[in-house]
C-alpha positions in Angstrom: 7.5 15.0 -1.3 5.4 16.8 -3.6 8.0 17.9 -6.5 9.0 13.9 -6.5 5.2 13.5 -6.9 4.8 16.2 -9.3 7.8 14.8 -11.5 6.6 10.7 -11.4 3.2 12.1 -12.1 4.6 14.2 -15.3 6.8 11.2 -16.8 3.6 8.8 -16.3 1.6 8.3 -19.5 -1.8 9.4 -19.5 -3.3 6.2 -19.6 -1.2 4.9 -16.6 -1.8 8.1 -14.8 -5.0 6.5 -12.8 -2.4 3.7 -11.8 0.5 5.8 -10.5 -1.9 7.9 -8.3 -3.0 5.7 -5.5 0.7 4.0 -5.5 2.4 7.8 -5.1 -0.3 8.2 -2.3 -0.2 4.4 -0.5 4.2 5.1 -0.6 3.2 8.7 0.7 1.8 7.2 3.9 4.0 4.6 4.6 7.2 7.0 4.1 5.6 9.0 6.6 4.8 6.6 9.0 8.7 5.8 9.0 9.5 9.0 9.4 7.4 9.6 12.0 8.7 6.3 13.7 12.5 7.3 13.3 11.9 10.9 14.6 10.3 10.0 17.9 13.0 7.0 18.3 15.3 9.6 18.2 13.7 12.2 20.6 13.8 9.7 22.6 17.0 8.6 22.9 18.0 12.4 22.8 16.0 12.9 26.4 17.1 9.5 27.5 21.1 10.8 27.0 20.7 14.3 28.1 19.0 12.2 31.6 21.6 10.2 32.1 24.1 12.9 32.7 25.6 13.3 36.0 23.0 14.7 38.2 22.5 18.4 39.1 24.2 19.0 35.3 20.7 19.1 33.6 17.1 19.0 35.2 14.3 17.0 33.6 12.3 19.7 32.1 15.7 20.6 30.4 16.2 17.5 29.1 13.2 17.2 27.5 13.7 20.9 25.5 17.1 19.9 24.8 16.0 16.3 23.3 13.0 18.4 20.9 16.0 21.0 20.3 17.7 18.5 18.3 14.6 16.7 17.1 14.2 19.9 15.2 17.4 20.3 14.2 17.5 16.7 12.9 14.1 17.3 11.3 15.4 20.7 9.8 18.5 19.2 8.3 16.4 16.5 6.5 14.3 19.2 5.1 17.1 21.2 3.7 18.9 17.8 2.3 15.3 17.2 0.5 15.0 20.4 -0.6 18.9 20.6 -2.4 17.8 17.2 -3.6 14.5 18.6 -5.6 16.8 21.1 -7.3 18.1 18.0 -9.2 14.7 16.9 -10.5 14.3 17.8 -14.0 11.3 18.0 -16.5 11.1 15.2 -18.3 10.8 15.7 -22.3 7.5 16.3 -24.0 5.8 13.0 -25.6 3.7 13.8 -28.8 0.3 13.0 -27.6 -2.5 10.9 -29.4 -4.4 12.9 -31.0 -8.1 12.5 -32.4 -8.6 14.5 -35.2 -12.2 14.9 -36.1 -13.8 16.2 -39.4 -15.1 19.4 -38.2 -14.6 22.8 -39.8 -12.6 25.0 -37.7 -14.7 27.9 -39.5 -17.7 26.2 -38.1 -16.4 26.9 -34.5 
C-alpha cells in the first residue's frame, strides 16, 4: 500500500496534506482488517475441505499444512496482482508552488 500512499500523498496540495494523512492511515487499518478477515475465512474453509475428504486420504495435521499452503499461495498471488498494479501508478505533474519572495539580498547570504 505504500506506493498508492506515496502517489495520493504527492497529488495532495500542501495545505491539504495534514488532511489526507490520517484518512490514508484510518483506510490503512480498516483495509487491513478486511484483509486479515478474508484470509483467515479462507484458511479456514481450505482445512475444513481438505477434512472432509474421504478418510485415511489426508490426516489432520496435513490438512492443516495444506489449508496454510494455499493461504500463502492466495496471499502471494494478491501480492504479485498489487505489485503489477503499482507499475501503473504514475507521477503526477508538477504544480508551481506559492512562493514568498522576500526583500533580501542574495549577496547578503
Amino acid at each position: 500500500m505504500m506506493p498508492l500512499n506515496t502517489h495520493i500523498l504527492e497529488t495532495a496540495s500542501r495545505h491539504l496534506v495534514g488532511r489526507v494523512t490520517p484518512l490514508t492511515t484510518s483506510s490503512q487499518q480498516i483495509v487491513i482488517s478486511f484483509g486479515v478477515a478474508a484470509l483467515t475465512g479462507y484458511l479456514t474453509s481450505r482445512i475444513s475441505a481438505y477434512r472432509s475428504l474421504p478418510e485415511n486420504a489426508v490426516e489432520p495435521l496435513c490438512a492443516e499444512v495444506l489449508g496454510y499452503g494455499d493461504s500463502f499461495l492466495l496471499a502471494a498471488c494478491l501480492a504479485l496482482v498489487c505489485v503489477l498494479l503499482s507499475l501503473w501508478l504514475r507521477k503526477p505533474q508538477a504544480e508551481p508552488e506559492e512562493r514568498v519572495v522576500d526583500n533580501i539580498d542574495p549577496d547578503t547570504i
